[in-house]
VOPAGU-2260 file (C-alpha; in pm, 1 decimal, decimal comma):
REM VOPAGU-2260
SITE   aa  ch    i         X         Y         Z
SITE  UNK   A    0       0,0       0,0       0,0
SITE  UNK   A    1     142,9     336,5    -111,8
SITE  UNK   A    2      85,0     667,2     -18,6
SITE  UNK   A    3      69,1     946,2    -164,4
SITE  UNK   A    4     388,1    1192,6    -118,3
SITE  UNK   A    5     271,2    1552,5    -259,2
SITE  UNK   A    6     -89,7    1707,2    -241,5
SITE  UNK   A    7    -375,1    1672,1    -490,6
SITE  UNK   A    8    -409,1    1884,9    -825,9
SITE  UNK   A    9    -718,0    2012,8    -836,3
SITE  UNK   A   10    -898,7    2187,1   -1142,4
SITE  UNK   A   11   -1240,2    2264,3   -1019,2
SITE  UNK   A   12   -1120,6    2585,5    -920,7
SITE  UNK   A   13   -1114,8    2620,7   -1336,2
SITE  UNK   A   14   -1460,0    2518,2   -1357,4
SITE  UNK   A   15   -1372,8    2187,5   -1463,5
SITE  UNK   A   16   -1587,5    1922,5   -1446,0
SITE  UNK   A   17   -1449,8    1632,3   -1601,7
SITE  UNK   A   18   -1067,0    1478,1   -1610,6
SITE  UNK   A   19    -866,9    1165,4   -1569,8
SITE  UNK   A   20    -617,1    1101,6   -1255,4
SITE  UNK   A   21    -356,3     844,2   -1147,1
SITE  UNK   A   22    -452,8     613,3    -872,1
SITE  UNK   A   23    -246,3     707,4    -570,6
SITE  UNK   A   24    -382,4     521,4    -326,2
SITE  UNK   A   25    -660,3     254,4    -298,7
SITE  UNK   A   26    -819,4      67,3      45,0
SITE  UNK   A   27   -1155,1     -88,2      98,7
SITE  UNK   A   28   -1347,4       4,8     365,0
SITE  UNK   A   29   -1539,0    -262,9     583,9
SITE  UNK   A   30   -1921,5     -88,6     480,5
SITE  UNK   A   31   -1840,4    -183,5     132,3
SITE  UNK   A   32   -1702,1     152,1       8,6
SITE  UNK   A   33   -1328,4     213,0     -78,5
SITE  UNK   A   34   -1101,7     528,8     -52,7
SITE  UNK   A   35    -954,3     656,3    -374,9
SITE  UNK   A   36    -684,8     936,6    -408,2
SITE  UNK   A   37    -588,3    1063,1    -734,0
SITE  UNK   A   38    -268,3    1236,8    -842,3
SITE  UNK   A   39    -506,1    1484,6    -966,4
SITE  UNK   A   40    -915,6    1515,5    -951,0
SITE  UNK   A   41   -1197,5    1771,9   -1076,0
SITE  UNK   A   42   -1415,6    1684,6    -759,3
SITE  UNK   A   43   -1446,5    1962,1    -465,8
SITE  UNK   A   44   -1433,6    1791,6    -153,6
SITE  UNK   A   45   -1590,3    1901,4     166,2
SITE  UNK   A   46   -1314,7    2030,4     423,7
SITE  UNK   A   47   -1367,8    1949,2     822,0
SITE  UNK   A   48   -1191,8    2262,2     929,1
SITE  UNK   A   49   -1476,8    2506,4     702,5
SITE  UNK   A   50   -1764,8    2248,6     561,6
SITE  UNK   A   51   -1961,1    2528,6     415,5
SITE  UNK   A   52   -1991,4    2365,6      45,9
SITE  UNK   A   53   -2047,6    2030,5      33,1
SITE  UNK   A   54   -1902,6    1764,8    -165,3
SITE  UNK   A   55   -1947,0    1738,1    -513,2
SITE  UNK   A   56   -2146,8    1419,3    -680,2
SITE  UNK   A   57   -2037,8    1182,7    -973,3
SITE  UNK   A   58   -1878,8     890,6   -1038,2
SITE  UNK   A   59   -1496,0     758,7   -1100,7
SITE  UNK   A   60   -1501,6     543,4   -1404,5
SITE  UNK   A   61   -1288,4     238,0   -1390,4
SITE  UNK   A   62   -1269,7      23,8   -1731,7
SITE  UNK   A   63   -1562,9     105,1   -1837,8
SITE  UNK   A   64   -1715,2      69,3   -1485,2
SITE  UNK   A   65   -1916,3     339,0   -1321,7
SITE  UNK   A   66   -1795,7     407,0    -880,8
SITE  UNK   A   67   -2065,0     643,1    -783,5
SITE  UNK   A   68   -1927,1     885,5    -534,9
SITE  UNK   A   69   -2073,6     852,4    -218,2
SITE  UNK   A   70   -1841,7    1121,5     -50,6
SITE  UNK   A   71   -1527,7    1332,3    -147,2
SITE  UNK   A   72   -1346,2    1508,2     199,5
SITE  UNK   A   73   -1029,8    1665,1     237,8
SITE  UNK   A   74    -795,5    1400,3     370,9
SITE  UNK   A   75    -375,1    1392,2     519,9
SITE  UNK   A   76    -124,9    1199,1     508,4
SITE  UNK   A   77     195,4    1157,1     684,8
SITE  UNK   A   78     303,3     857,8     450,5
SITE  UNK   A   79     211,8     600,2     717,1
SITE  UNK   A   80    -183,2     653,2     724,6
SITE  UNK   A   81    -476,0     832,4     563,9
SITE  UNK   A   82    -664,9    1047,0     779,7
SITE  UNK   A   83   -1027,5    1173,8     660,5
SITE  UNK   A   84   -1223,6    1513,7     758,5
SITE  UNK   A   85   -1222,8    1531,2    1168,9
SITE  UNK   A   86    -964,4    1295,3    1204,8
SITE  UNK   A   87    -651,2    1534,9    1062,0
SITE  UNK   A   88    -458,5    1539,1    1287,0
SITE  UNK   A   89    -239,2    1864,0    1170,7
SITE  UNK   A   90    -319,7    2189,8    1006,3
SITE  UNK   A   91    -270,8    2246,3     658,8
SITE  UNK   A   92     100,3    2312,3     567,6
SITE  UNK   A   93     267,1    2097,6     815,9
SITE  UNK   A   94     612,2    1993,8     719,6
SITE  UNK   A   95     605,9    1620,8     642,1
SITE  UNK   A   96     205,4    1622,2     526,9
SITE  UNK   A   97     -19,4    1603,5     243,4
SITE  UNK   A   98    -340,8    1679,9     188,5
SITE  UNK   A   99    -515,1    1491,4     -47,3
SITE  UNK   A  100    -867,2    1460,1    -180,6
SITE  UNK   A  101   -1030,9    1172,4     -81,5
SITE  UNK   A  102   -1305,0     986,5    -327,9
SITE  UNK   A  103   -1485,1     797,3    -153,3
SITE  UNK   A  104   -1675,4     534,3    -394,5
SITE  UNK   A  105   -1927,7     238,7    -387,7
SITE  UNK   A  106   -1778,9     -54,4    -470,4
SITE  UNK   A  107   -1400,4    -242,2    -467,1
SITE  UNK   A  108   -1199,9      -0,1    -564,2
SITE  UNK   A  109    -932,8      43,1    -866,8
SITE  UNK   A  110    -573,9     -62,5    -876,6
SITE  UNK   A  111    -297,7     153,1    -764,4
SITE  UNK   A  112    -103,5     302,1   -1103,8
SITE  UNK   A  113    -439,6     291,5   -1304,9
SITE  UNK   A  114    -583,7     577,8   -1487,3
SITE  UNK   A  115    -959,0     632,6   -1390,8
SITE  UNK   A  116   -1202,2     930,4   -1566,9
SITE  UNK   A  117   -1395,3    1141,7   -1297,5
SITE  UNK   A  118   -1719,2    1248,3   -1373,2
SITE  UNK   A  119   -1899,0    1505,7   -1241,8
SITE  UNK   A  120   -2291,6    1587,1   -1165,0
SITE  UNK   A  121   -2278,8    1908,7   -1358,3
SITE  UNK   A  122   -2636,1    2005,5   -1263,6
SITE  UNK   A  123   -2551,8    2010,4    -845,9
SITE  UNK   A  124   -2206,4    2188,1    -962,2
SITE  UNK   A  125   -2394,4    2454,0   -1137,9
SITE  UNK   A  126   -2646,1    2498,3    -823,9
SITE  UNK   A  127   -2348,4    2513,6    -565,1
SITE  UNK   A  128   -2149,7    2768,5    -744,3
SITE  UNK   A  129   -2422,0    2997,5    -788,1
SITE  UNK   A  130   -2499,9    2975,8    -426,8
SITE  UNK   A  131   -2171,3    2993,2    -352,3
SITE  UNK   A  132   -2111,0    3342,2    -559,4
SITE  UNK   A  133   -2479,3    3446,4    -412,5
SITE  UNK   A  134   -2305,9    3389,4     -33,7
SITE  UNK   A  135   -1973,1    3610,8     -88,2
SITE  UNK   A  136   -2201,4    3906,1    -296,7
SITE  UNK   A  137   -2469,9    3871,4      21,1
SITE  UNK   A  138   -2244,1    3915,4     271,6
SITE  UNK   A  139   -2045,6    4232,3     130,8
SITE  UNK   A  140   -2384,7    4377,9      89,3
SITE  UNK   A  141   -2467,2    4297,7     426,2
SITE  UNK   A  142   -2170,6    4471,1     550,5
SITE  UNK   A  143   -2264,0    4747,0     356,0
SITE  UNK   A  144   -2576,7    4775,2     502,9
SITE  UNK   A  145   -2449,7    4743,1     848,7
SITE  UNK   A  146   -2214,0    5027,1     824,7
SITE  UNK   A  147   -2360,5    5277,8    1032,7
SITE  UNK   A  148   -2400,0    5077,2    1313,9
SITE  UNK   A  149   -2023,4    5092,9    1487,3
SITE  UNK   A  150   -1949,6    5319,3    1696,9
SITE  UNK   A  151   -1610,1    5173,1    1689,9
SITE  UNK   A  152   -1420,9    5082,9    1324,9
SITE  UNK   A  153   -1365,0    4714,5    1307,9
SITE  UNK   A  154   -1190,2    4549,9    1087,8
SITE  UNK   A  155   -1285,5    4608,6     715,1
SITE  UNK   A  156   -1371,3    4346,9     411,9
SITE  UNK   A  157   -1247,6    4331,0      40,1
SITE  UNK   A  158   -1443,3    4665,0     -23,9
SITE  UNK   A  159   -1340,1    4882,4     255,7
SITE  UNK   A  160   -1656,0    4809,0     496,7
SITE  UNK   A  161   -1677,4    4722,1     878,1
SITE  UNK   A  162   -1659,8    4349,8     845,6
SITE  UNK   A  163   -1970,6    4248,0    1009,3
SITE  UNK   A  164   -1984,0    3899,9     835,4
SITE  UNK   A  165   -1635,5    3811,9     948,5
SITE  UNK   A  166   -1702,8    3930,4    1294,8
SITE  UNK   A  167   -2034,6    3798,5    1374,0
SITE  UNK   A  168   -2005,4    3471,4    1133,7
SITE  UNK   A  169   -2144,2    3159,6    1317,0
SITE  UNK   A  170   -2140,5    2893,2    1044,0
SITE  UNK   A  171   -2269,9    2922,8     708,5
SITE  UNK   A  172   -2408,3    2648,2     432,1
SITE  UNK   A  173   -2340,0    2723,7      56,9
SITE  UNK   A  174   -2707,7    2544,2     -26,4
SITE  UNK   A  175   -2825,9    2486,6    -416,2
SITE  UNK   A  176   -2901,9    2824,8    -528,6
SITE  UNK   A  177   -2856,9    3000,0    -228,6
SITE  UNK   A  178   -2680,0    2995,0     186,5
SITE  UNK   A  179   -2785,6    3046,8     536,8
SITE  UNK   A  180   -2575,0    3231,7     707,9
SITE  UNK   A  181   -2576,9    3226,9    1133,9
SITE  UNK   A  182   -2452,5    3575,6    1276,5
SITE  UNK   A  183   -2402,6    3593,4    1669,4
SITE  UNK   A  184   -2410,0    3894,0    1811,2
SITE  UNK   A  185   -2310,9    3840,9    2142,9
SITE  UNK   A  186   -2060,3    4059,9    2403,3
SITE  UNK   A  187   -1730,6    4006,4    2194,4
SITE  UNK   A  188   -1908,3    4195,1    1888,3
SITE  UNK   A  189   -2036,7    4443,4    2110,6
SITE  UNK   A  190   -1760,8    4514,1    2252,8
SITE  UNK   A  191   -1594,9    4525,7    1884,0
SITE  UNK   A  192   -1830,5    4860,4    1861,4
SITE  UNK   A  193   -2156,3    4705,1    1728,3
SITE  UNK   A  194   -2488,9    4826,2    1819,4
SITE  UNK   A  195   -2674,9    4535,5    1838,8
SITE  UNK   A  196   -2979,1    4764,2    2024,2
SITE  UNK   A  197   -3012,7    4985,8    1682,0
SITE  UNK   A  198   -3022,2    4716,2    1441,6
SITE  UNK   A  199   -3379,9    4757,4    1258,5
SITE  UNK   A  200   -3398,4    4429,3    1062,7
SITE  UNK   A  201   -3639,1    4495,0     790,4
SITE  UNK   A  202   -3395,6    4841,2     710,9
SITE  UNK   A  203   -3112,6    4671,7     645,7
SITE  UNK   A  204   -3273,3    4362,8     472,8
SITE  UNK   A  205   -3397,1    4648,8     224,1
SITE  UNK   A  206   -3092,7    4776,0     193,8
SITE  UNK   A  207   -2879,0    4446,4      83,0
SITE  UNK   A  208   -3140,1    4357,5    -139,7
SITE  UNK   A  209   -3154,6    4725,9    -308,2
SITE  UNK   A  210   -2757,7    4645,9    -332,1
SITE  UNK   A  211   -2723,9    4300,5    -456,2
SITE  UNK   A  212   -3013,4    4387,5    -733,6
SITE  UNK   A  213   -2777,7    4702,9    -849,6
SITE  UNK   A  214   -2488,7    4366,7    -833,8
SITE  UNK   A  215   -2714,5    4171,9   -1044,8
SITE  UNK   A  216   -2812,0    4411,0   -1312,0
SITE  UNK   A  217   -2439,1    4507,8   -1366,2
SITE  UNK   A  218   -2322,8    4168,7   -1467,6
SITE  UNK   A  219   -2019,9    4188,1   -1244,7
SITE  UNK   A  220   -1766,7    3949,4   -1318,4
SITE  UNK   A  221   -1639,1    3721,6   -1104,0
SITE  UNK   A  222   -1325,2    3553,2   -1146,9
SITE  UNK   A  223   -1082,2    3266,7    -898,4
SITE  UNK   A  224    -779,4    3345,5    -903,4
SITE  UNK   A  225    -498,1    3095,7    -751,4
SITE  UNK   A  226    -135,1    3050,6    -624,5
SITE  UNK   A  227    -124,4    2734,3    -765,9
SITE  UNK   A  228    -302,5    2396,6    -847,8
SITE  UNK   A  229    -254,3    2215,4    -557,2
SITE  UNK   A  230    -507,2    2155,1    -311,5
SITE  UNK   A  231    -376,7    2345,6     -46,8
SITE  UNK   A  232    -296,5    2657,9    -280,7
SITE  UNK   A  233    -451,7    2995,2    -159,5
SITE  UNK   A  234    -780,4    3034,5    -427,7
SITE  UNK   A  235    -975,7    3370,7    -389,8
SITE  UNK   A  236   -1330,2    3498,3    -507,8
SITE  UNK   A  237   -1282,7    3840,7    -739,9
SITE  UNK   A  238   -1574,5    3978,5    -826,3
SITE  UNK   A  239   -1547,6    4308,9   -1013,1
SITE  UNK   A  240   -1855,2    4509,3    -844,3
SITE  UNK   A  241   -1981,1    4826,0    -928,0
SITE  UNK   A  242   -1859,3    4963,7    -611,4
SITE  UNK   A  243   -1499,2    4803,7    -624,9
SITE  UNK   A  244   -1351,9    4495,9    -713,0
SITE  UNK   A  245   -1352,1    4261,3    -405,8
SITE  UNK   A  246   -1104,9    3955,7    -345,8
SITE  UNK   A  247   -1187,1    3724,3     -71,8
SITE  UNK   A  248   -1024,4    3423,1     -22,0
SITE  UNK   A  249   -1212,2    3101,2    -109,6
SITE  UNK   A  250   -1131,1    2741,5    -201,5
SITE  UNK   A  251   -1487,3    2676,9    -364,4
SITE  UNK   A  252   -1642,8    2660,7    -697,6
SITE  UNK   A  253   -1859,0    2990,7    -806,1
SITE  UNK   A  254   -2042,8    3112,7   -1105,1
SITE  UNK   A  255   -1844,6    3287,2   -1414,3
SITE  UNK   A  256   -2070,7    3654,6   -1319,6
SITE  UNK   A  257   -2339,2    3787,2   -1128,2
SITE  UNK   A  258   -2523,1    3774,9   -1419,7
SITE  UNK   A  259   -2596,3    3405,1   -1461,0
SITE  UNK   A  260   -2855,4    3475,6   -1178,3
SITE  UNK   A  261   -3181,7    3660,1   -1252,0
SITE  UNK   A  262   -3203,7    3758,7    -871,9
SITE  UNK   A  263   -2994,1    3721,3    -586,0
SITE  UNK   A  264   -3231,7    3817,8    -254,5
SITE  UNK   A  265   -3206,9    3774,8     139,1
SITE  UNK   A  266   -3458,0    3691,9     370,8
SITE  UNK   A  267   -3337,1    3824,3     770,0
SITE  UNK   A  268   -3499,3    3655,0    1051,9
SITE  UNK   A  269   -3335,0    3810,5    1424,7
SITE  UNK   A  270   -3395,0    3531,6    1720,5
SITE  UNK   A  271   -3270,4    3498,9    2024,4
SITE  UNK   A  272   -3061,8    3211,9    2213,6
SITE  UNK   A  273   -3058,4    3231,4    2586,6
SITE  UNK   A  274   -2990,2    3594,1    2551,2
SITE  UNK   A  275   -2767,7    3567,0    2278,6
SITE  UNK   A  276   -2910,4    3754,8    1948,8
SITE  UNK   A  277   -2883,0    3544,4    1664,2
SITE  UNK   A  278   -2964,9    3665,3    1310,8
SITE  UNK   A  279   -3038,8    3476,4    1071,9
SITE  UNK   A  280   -3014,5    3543,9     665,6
SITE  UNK   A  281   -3127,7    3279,4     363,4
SITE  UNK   A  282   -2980,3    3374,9      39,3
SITE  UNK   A  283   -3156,0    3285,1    -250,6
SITE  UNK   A  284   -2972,0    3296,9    -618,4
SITE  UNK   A  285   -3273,5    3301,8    -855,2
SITE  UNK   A  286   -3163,5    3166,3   -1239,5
């Protein structure tokens, strides 16, 4: 059993959805699947450390044999074992690592040294980047909206705003067409300078959608740019807005523009947990 000695190239970052890869590493699992790393793989995987798009769907085909993917995670290696998702040990970048992609597939898997096609669902890919894209242009309009309510000046984002999103960010899930997005706005972003006790909800809810339909109708570009091809390359989100062009980073897959949506809209919903205000934001990327 080999393992592999360099991190995966990855080319979904180039929007691609198809390609061919060397079989690093191969084990069967005892539920029946296997674990298949590739020197090289079009499939976004889901990584533990920020899950927020999920794993792409498809299939590895092996001689003329179709794997369907039943998972793809981020996965390490120290050359003596595979770890998957929560079980990396390390951070990324360690000295004496890899990070891999991990594929894992239904059925006995291929032999180490073989060449195997990857294949895509293009349909889910389509509905995560636009949600994706919908999530970064949401949140900058968010901020934008929430500008007037520091007292204090925070730290900014990619267009010169008080980062709200980064500040108050709880988890968020890049759905099809769309996120949710969990704020907190507890003591630590009060103290930051936020005025939690001025936020009118339906005001700024107004405002990011009057903002993010000015996005829309301007067909802003959006582009990834990269460091490299490896999997553990820095990838960032530009987006050429009207207001700026913003560069965030990102390792997910997005749309080519803004304008491959007809609509991108939030719906804010403010809660409470034990005290703790909570606010709550569905993005929806109409095409």
């Amino acid at each position: 059993m080999t393992l592999p000695t360099q991190d995966t190239r990855v080319t979904y970052a180039a929007g691609a959805t198809r390609g061919d890869g060397v079989v690093l590493h191969a084990e069967s699992r005892h539920d029946g699947t296997a674990v298949v790393v590739l020197d090289s793989t079009p499939a976004h995987p889901v990584d533990a450390g920020w899950p927020d798009q999920g794993p792409d769907h498809g299939h590895l085909v092996v001689d003329g044999r179709e794997l369907p993917l039943v998972d793809c995670v981020v996965a390490a290696t120290d050359g003596k074992q595979l770890f998957l998702g929560h079980d990396i040990p390390v951070a990324k970048g360690t000295e004496g690592w890899s990070f891999v992609v991990a594929h894992v597939v239904d059925g006995a898997p291929p032999a180490e040294g073989s060449t195997v096609s990857v294949v895509i669902d293009e349909a889910r890919r389509r509905s995560l980047s636009a949600g994706h894209t919908a999530c970064h242009a949401a949140s900058l309009a968010l901020n934008q909206a929430m500008s007037a309510l520091w007292k204090k000046e925070p730290r900014l984002d990619a267009l010169g705003e008080p980062d709200f999103d980064a500040l108050a960010i709880s988890s968020s899930t890049i759905t099809e067409y769309g996120s949710l997005d969990i704020y907190r706005m507890g003591k630590s972003l009060r103290r930051k300078g936020f005025l939690t006790q001025e936020l009118d909800v339906g005001a700024v809810q107004s405002s990011t959608n009057e903002t993010l339909a000015s996005w829309v109708d301007s067909g802003a570009r959006v582009a990834i740019e990269r460091d490299g091809d490896l999997l553990t390359d820095r990838r960032y989100w530009v987006c050429t807005l009207p207001t700026g062009s913003a560069r965030i980073p990102c390792g997910g897959t997005h749309a080519g523009s803004l304008s491959e949506c007809t609509a991108i809209t939030v719906a804010l919903e403010l809660n409470d947990d034990d005290g703790t205000p909570v606010l709550r934001m569905v993005t929806t990327a109409a095409v």
